[in-house]
N, C-alpha and C positions, 0 to 999 in steps of 0.2 A: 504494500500500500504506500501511496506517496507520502512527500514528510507532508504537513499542516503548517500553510504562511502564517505568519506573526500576525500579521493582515493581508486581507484579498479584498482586491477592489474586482469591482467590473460594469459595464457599463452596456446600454443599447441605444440605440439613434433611428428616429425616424426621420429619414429623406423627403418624404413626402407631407411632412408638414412643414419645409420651407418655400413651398408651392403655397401653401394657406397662408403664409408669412407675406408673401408676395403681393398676394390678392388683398389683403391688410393693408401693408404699404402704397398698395394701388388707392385703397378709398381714401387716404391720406393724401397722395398725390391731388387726386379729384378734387378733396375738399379743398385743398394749397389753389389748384387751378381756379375753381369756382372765387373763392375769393379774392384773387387776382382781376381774374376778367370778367366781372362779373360788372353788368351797371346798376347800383348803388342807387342811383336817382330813385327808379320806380320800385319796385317791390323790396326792401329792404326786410320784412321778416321773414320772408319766404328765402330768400338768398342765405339769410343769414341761418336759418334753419336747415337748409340743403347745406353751407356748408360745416355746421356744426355737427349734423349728424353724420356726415360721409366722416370727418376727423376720429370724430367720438366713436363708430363701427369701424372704422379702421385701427386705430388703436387698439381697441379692445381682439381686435382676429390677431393682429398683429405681436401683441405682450401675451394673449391667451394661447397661440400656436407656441412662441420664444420658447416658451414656458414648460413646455414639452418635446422638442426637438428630441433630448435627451434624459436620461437616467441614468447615476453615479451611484453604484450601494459599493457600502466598506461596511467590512465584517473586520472586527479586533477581539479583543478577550474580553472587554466589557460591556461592546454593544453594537449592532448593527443600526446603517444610517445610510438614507434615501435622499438621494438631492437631485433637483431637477432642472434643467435646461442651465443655462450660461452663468446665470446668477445661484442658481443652486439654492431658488424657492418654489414652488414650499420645499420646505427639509421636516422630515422627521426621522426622532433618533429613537430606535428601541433598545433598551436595557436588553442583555441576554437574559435577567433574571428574570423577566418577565416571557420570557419566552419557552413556550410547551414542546413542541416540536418544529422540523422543516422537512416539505415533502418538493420533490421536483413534478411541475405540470409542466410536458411538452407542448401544450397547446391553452397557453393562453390567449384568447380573442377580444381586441375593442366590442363587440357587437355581444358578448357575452356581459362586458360591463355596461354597455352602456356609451363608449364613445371613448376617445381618446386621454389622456388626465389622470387627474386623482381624483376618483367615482368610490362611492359608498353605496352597497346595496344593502338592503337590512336582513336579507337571508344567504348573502354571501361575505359580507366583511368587508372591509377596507384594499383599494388596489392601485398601485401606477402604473399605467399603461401607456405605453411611449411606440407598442409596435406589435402584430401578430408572432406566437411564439412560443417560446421556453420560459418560462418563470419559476418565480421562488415562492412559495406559498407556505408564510407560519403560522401558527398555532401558538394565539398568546394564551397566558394566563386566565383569563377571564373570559376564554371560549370564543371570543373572536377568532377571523383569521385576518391576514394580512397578506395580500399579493404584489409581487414588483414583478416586471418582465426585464428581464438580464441577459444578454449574454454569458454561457458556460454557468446556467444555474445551477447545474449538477455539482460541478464543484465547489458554489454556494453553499448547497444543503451542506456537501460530505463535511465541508469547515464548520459551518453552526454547529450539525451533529456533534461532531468533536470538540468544541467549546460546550456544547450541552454536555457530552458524557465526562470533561472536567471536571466542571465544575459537579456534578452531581454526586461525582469520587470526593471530590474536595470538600463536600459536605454532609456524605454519609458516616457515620460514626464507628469507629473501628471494634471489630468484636474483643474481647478480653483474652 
């Protein structure tokens, strides 16, 4: 069996949400154009509402797609942590102690969640989905689960496993 990294990072990238990034920056452009050439004189709420809303939906496609491009998880001895597109928000960090088990899904799907992001269902748990795939799917503490799509989630699991079966040596209590 292989050794166990100190930490394993790994990551997954959708391509095809810098097409929806694009399309974003395009109502952006629009709304910049609109207000440019726009004449001013006669309708000025209507203009000004055409261009505030192409800005305002382009922004929002634009920082909402960013947002997801990518997925960063690192695994350590104290906790696994989820970070997302360039700025690396949302993040969330889980303690291993809170963590029950990790199973590998070969086939995680946006269309199972719900769409691309970080989607909550109330009969599947918590997930970030950045791409169709392989993911990492754990078993917190308190009956939740928790899914990331990863590349090389297998090797994911085998490292939490092995921080899980540590620590459970390192706090079971030794016989007499």
């Amino acid at each position: 069996m292989p050794a166990v990294p100190e930490t394993w990072k790994g990551r997954s990238t959708n391509r095809v949400q810098w097409l929806l990034a694009a399309a974003g920056a395009g109502c952006v452009a629009l709304g910049v154009a609109l207000a440019a050439g726009a004449a001013w004189t006669g309708g000025v709420t209507a203009v000004l509402m055409a261009v505030v809303g192409c800005v305002a939906a382009g922004l929002l496609v634009l920082f909402g797609t960013l947002a997801f491009v990518h997925v960063e998880l690192t695994v350590d001895r104290h906790a696994l942590e989820v970070r997302c597109g360039h700025m690396g928000v949302p993040r969330r960090r889980i303690p291993l102690d809170h963590v029950v088990g990790a199973e590998f899904d070969p086939r995680v799907t946006p269309r199972a969640w719900g769409g691309w992001g970080y989607r909550w269902r109330p009969e599947k748990g918590t997930a970030v989905v950045v791409r169709r795939g392989e993911g990492l799917v754990l078993t917190l503490g308190d009956g939740r689960s928790f899914t990331v799509t990863v590349d090389d989630a297998e090797t994911a699991v085998r490292v939490i496993r092995h921080r899980l079966h540590l620590r459970r040596r390192a706090t079971t209590p030794t016989d007499p």
